[in-house]
C-alpha atoms as one frame of an Amber mdcrd trajectory, in Angstrom:
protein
  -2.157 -17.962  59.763  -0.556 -20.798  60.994  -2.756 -24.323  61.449  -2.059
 -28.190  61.959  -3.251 -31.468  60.891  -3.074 -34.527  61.807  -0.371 -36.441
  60.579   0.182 -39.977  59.544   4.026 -40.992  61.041   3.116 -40.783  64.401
   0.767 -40.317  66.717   1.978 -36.831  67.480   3.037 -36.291  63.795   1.390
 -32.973  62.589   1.489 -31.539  59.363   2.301 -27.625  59.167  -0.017 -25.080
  56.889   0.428 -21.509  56.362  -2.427 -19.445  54.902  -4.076 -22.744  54.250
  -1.067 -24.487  52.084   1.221 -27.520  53.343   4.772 -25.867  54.550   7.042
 -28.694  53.347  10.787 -28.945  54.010  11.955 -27.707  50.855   9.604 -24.598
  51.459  11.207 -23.810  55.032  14.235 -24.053  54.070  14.394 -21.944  51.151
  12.627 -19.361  53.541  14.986 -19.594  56.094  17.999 -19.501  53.624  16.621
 -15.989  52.593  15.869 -15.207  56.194  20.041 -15.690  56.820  20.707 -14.121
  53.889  18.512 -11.123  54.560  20.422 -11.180  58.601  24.015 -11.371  56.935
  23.014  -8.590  54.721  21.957  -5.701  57.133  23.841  -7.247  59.966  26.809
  -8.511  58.623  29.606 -10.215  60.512  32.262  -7.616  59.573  31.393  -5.246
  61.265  30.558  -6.819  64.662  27.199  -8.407  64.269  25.946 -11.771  64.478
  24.649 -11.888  61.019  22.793 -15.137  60.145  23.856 -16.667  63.181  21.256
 -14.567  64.712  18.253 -16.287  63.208  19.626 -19.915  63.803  20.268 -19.153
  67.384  16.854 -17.709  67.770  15.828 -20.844  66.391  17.331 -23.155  67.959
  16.529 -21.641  71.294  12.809 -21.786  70.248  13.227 -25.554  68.994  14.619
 -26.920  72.482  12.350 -24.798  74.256   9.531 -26.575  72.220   7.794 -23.101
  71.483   8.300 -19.522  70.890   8.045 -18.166  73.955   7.343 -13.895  75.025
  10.592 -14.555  76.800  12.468 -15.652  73.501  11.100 -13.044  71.543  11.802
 -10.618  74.151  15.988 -11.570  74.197  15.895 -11.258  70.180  14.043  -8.265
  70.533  11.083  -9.617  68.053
């Protein structure tokens, strides 16, 4: 489950938990580093696929859309 806090930077800061714990930068990352491994692995770029490229697309649409949207995870097929 995914909740927010208040933050302290900003008025709209907000500080990320997952299951209750603080998500912090070094967290994500190392989650989405095994997220573009796990892409490159069973879709790898040699043999036509997008490979990690997938997941960094999907989330960069999602970060300028300012959500994830149905229509997102419809085009990624998630």
């Amino acid at each position: 489950m995914i909740s927010y806090k208040p933050g302290s930077k900003s008025p709209n800061d907000k500080i990320v938990f997952v299951n209750g714990h603080q998500i912090l930068f070094k967290e994500l990352a190392e989650a989405i580093v095994q997220f573009y491994k796990n892409e490159e692995e069973q879709y790898p770029t040699s043999l036509g696929f997008a490979g990690g490229e997938y997941l960094i697309n999907f989330i960069r649409e999602c970060c300028k859309k300012g959500h994830v949207s149905e229509i997102i995870l419809k085009k990624y097929g998630l």
